[in-house]
BARO-862981 format. One record per residue (C-alpha): x, y negated, z negated. Coordinates in nm, 2 decimals, decimal comma. Example, Ala and Ser with C-alpha at 12.3 -4.5 7.8 and 13.67 -1.06 7.14 Angstrom:
2
R  1,23  0,45  -0,78
R  1,37  0,11  -0,71
END
This chain:
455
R  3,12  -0,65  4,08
R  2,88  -0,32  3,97
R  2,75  -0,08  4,19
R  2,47  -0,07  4,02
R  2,14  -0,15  4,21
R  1,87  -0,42  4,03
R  1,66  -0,10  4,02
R  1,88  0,03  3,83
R  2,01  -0,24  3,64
R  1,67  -0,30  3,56
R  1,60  0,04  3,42
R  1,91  0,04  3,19
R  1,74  -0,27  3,02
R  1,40  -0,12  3,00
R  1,27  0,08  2,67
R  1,11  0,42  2,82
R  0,79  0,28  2,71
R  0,79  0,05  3,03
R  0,97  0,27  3,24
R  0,65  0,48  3,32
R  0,31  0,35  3,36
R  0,19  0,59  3,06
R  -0,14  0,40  3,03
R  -0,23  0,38  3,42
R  -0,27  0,00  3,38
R  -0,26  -0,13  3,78
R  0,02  -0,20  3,95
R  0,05  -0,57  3,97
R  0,04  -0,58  3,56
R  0,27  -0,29  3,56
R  0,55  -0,49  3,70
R  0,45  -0,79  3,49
R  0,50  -0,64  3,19
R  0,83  -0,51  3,26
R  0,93  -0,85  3,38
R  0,86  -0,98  3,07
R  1,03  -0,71  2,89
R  1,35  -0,77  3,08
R  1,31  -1,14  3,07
R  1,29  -1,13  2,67
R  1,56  -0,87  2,66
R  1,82  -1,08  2,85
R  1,71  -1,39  2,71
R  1,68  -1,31  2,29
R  1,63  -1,68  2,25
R  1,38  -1,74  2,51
R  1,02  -1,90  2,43
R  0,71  -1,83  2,66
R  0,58  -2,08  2,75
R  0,32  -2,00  3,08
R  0,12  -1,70  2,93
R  -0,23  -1,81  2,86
R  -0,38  -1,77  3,25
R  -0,22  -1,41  3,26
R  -0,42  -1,27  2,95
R  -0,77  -1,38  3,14
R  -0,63  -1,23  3,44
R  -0,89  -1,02  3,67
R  -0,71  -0,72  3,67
R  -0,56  -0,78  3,29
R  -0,92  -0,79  3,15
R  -1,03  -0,47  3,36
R  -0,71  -0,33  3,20
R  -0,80  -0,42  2,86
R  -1,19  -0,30  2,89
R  -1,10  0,05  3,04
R  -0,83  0,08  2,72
R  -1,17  -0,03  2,49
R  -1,35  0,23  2,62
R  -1,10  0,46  2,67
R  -1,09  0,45  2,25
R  -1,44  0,40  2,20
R  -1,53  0,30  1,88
R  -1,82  0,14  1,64
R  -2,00  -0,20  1,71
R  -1,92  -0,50  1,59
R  -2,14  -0,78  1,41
R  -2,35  -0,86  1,69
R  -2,44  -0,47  1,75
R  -2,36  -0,44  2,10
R  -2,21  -0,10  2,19
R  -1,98  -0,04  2,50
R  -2,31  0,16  2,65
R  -2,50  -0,12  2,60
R  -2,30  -0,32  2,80
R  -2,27  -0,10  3,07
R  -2,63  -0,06  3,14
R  -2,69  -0,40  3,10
R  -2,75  -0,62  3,41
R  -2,45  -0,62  3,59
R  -2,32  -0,40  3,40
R  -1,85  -0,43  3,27
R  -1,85  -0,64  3,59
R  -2,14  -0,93  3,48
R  -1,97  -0,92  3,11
R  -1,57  -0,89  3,22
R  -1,68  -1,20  3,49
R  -1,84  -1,45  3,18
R  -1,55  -1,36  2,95
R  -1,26  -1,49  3,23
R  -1,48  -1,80  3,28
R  -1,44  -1,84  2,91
R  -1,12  -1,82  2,83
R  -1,02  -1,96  3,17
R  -1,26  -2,30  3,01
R  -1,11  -2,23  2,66
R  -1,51  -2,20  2,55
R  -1,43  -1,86  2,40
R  -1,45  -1,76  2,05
R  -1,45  -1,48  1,78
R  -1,74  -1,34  1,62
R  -1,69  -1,25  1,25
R  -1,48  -0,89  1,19
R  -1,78  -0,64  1,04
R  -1,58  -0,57  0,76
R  -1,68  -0,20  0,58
R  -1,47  0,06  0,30
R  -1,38  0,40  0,43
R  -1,25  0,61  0,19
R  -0,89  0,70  0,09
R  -0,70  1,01  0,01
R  -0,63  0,91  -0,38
R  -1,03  0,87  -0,40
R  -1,04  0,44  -0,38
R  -1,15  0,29  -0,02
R  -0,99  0,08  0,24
R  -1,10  -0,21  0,42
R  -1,13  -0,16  0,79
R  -1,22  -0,49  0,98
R  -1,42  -0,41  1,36
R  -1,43  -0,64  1,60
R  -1,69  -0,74  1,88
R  -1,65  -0,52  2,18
R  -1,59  -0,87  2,35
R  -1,33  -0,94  2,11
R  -1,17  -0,65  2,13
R  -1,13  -0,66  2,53
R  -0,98  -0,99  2,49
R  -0,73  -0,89  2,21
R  -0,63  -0,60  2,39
R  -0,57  -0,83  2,70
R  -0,35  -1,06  2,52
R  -0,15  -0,72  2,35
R  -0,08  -0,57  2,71
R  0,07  -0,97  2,76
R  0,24  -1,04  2,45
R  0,36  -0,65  2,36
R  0,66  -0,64  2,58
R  0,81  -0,99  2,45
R  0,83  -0,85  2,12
R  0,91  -0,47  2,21
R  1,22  -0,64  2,32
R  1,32  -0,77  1,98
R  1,19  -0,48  1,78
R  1,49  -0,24  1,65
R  1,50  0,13  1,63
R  1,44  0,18  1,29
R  1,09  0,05  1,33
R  0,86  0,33  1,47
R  0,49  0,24  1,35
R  0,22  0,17  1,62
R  0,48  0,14  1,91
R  0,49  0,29  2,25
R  0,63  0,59  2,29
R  0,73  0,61  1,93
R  0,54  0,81  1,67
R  0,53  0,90  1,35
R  0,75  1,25  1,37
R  1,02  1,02  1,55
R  1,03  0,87  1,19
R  1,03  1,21  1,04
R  1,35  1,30  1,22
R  1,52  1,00  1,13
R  1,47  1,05  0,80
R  1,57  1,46  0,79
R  1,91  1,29  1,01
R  1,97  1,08  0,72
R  1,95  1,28  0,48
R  2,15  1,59  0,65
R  2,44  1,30  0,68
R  2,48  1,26  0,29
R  2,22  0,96  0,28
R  2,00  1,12  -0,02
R  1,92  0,86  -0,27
R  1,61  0,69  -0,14
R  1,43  0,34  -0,25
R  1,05  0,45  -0,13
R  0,92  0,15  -0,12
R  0,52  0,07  -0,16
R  0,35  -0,28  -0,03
R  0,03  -0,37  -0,22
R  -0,25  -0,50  0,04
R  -0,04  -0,61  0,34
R  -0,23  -0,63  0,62
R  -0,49  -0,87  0,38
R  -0,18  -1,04  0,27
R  0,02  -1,14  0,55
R  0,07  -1,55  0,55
R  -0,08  -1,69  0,82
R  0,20  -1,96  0,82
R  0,46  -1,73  0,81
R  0,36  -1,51  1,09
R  0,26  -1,78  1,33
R  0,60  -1,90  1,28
R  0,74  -1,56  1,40
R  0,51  -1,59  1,67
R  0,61  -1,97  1,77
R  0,95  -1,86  1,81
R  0,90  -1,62  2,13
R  0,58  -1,80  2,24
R  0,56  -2,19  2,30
R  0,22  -2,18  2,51
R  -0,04  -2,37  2,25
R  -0,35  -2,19  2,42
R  -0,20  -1,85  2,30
R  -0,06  -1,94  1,99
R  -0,47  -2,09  1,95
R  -0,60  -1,75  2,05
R  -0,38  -1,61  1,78
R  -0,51  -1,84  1,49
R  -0,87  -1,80  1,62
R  -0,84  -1,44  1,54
R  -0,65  -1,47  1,20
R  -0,92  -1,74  1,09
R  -1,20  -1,56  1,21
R  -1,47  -1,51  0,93
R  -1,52  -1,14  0,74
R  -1,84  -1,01  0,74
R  -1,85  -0,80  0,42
R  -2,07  -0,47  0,45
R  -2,32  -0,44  0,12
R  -2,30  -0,09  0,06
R  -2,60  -0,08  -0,17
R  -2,83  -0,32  0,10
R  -2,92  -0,54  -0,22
R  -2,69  -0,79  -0,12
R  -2,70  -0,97  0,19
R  -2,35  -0,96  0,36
R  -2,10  -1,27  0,31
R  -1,89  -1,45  0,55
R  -1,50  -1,54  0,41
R  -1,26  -1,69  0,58
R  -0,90  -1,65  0,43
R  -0,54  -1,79  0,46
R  -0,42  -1,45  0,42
R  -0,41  -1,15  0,63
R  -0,48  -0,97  0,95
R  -0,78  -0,73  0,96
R  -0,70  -0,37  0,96
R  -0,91  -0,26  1,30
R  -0,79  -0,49  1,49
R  -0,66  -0,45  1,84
R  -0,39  -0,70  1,79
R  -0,38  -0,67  1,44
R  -0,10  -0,36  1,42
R  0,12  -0,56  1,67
R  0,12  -0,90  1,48
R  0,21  -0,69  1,15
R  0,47  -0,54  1,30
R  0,62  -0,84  1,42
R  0,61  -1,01  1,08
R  0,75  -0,68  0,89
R  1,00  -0,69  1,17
R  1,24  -0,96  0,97
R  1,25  -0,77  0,71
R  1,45  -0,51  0,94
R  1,65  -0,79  1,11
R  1,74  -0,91  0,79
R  1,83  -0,55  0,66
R  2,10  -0,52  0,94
R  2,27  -0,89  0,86
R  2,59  -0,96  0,79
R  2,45  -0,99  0,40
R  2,23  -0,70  0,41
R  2,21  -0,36  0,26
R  2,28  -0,20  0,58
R  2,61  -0,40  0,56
R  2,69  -0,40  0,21
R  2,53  -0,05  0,13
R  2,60  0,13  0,50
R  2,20  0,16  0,35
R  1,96  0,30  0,66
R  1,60  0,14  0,69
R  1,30  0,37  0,81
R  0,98  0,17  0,86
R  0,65  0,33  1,00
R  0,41  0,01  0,98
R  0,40  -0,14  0,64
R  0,54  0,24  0,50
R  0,93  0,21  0,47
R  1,20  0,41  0,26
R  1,55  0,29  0,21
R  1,80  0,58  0,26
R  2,18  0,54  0,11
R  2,43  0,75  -0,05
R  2,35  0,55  -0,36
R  2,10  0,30  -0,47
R  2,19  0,05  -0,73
R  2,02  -0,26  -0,90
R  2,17  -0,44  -0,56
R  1,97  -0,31  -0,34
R  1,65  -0,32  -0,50
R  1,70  -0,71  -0,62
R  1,78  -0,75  -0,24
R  1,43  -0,59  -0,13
R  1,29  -0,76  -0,38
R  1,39  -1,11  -0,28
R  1,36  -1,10  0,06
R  0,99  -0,92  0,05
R  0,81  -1,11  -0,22
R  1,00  -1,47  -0,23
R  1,08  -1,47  0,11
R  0,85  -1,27  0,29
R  0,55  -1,38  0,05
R  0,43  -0,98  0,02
R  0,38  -0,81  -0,29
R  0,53  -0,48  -0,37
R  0,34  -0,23  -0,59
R  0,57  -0,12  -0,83
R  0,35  0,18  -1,00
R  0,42  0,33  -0,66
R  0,75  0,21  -0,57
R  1,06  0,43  -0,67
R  1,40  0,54  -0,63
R  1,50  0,93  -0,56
R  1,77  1,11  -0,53
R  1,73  1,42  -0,34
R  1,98  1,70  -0,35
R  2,00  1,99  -0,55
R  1,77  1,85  -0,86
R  1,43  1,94  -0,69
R  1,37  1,55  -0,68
R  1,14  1,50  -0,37
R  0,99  1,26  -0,12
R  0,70  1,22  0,03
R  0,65  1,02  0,38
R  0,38  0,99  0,61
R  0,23  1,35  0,46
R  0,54  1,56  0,47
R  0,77  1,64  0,18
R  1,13  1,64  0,18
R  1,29  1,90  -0,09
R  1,62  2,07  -0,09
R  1,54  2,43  -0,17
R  1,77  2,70  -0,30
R  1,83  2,94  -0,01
R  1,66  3,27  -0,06
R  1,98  3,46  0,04
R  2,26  3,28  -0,09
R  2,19  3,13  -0,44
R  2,47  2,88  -0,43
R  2,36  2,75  -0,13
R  2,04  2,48  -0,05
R  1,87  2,35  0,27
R  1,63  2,09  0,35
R  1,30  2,19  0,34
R  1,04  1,97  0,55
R  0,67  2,06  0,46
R  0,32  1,95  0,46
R  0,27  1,78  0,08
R  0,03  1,85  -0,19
R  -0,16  1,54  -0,13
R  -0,18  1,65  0,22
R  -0,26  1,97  0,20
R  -0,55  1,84  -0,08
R  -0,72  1,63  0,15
R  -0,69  1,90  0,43
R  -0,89  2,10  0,14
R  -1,15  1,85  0,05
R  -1,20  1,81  0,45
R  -1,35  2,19  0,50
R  -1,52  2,19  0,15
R  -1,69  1,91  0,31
R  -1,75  2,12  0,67
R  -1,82  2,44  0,44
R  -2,10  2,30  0,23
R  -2,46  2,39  0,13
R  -2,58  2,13  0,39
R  -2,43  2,31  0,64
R  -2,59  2,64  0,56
R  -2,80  2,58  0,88
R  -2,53  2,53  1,15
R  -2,56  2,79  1,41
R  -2,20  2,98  1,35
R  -2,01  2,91  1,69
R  -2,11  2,55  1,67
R  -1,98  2,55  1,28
R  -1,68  2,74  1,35
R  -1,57  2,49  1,67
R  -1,63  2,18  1,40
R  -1,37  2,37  1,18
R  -1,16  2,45  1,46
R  -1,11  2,06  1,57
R  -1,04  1,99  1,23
R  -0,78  2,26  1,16
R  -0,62  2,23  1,50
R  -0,58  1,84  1,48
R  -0,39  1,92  1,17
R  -0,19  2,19  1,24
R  -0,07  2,00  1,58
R  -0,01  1,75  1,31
R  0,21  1,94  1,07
R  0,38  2,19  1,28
R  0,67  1,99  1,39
R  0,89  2,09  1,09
R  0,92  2,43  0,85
R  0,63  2,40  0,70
R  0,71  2,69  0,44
R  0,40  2,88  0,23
R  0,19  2,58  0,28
R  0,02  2,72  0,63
R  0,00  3,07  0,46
R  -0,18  2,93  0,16
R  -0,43  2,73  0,41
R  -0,52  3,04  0,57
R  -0,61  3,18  0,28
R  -0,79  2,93  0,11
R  -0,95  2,89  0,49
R  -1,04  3,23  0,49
R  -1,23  3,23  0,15
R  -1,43  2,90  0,20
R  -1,57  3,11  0,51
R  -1,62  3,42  0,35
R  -1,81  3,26  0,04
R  -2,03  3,00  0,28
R  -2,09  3,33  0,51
R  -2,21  3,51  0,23
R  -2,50  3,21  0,12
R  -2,63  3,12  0,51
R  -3,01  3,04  0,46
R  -3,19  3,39  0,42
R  -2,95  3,62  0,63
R  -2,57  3,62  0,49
R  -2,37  3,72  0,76
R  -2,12  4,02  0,69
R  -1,82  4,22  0,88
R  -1,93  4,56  1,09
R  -1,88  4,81  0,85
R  -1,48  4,93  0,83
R  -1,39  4,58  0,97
R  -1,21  4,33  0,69
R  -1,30  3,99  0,63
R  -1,02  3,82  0,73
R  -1,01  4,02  1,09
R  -1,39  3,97  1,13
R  -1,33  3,58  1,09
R  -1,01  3,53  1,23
R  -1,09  3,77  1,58
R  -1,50  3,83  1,59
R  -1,57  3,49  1,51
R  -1,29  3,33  1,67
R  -1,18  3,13  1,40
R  -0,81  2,92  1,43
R  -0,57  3,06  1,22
R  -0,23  2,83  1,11
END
């Protein structure tokens, strides 16, 4: 018999993402979530089946609507803000009250995702679907329900949009992998996959934790909801499309549900016929972003991605951006979630290399373009301090960013490049440049007068 208490039996099952309550949700769902954590945990093949009437939940909504507001964000097709609806009459309380009665009555449904292009690093845009405010509550309600049934199933090699996992966790893997001998890597590439995703498909992964037909409607409500497409140019008056395919990028549940379906491909890595198996292959996946790491990669391997992702999996993989390296001492490289790997040749022992882990071009490019675009002519009229805080937020958020690793020259040669952007946009402010007390430097006036951040 163990001596172990349930506590502690409990907590020995339990991911440290529901060990602590990290998001201050209230007690009561607290517990319930770690109930259903453990429940899936112990029970792999277990379906849900009683989950609907927790998701509209008093104290599950008022969860949910503090976590909307807590990330703020724009409108959706209807143009109601979160401000709006708190000064409204009866303010959260009025609109959190009419949205249980809903659901509870199964009268509730989406509004169209506001669909609009943001722009990408390479210079093309991105679609990024937004949500009502009163969708997005009621998403986020039925992510708090459904997120620790399939945290339970995820694997470790996932890391993407996960609690208490980040994106530098995936970094370390990968530098672990690579400082055990694993340094040929498949860097693989999907083409479109949250607009891709089949509906089918992932409803079946769904289906087969979660038997209870009001959530599993909830779900397909969402993935059917119409697009509203944004006319940039106002000449055309925005379209609604529904589609087979996809999950909008902006979504609250969105990240969740592509994890789950990308989460087969990593079950299906570590199979008795898979390349983790076969190869003694690693898989690193960070969302839809994954790199195969192996101490060789042969036709095998790729067929095997191939196969399972695009015939299987129904997703297409871009193969102008899809490739296979080999780091080691070759000056081959890899870039991953905006850090480079490279093995370097030591400074003080030419015979030797080590791994060097550093911001990338590309990264350090669009850090570039990001304070051309705060150091511009159209800012010539910013009052300094205000102008130096914007570039302070922006440089900070990065550095915090990139620091985790050696990040080699690259932080020197952003300092400098920093430091001349200010000195030339000084220099052209309105009518009055602005220049260093005579005797003082540039770079000391505008790294200690004006207080600017340096990396």
């Amino acid at each position: 018999m163990s001596g172990k208490t349930t506590t502690e039996q409990e907590n020995s099952i339990l991911s440290p993402a529901f060990q602590k309550n990290s998001l201050g949700l209230p007690e009561p769902l607290f517990r319930l979530r770690k109930k259903l954590y453990i429940k899936a945990k112990r029970e792999p093949g277990f379906r849900f089946y009683a989950l609907y009437d927790r998701i509209y939940r008093q104290d599950v909504l008022a969860a949910a609507w503090t976590l909307v507001v807590r990330n703020g964000g724009a409108p959706g097709v209807d143009g109601v803000s979160i401000r709006q609806i708190q000064t409204s009459s009866g303010g959260e309380q009025a609109f959190l009250k009419e949205l249980r009665i809903s659901l509870q009555e199964k009268r509730y449904k989406p509004q169209a995702v506001r669909r609009v292009m943001i722009p990408k690093a390479n210079g093309g845009e991105r679609p990024l679907g937004i949500p009502t405010i009163r969708d997005r509550v009621v998403q986020t309600a039925a992510k708090l329900i459904l997120e620790p049934i399939f945290e339970a199933d995820f694997l470790d090699s996932s890391y993407g949009f996960r609690p208490k996992k980040s994106a530098h966790d995936a970094l370390t893997a990968i530098k672990t992998a690579l400082e055990q001998g694993y340094t040929a890597v498949y860097d693989a590439d999907l083409k479109g996959y949250f607009d891709t995703i089949p509906h089918d498909k992932l409803m079946a992964c769904v289906e087969m934790r979660v038997s209870d037909r009001s959530v599993l409607r909830l779900i397909r409500l969402w993935l059917k909801a119409p697009v509203q497409e944004s006319s940039n140019d106002g000449q055309h008056p925005p379209g609604n499309v529904r589609k087979k395919h996809g999950t909008p990028q902006g979504g609250v549940i969105s990240p969740l549900l592509a994890n789950l379906y990308l989460h087969w491909l990593d079950k299906r890595f570590h199979a008795e016929n898979g390349p983790a198996q076969f190869a003694g292959a690693h898989i690193i996946r960070y969302a839809d972003d994954f790199v195969i790491l192996a101490r060789f990669i042969g036709p095998d391997i790729r067929s095997w991605v191939e196969c399972i992702v695009e015939q299987w999996m129904g997703l297409t993989i871009n193969q102008e951006k899809t490739s296979i390296r080999h780091l080691g001492n070759n000056g081959d490289s890899l870039d991953f979630l905006g850090y480079s790997f490279r093995y370097k040749r030591s400074r003080y022992k030419a015979e030797e290399y080590y791994l060097s882990i550093e911001p990338s071009n590309k990264a350090c490019s669009c850090e570039r373009d990001s304070i051309r675009r705060l150091l511009n002519s159209y800012t010539a009229f910013v009052p300094i301090s205000e102008l130096i805080a914007r570039v302070n937020r922006q440089t900070t958020g990065w550095k915090n960013y990139f620091d985790h690793f050696h990040h080699g020259m690259q932080f020197q040669r952003m300092n400098y490049f920093l430091c001349h952007r200010m000195v030339k946009h000084l220099k052209r402010r309105s009518q009055r440049p602005v220049r260093p007390p005579v005797g003082m430097r540039w770079y000391e006036f505008i790294y200690g007068r004006l207080g600017l951040i340096r990396l």
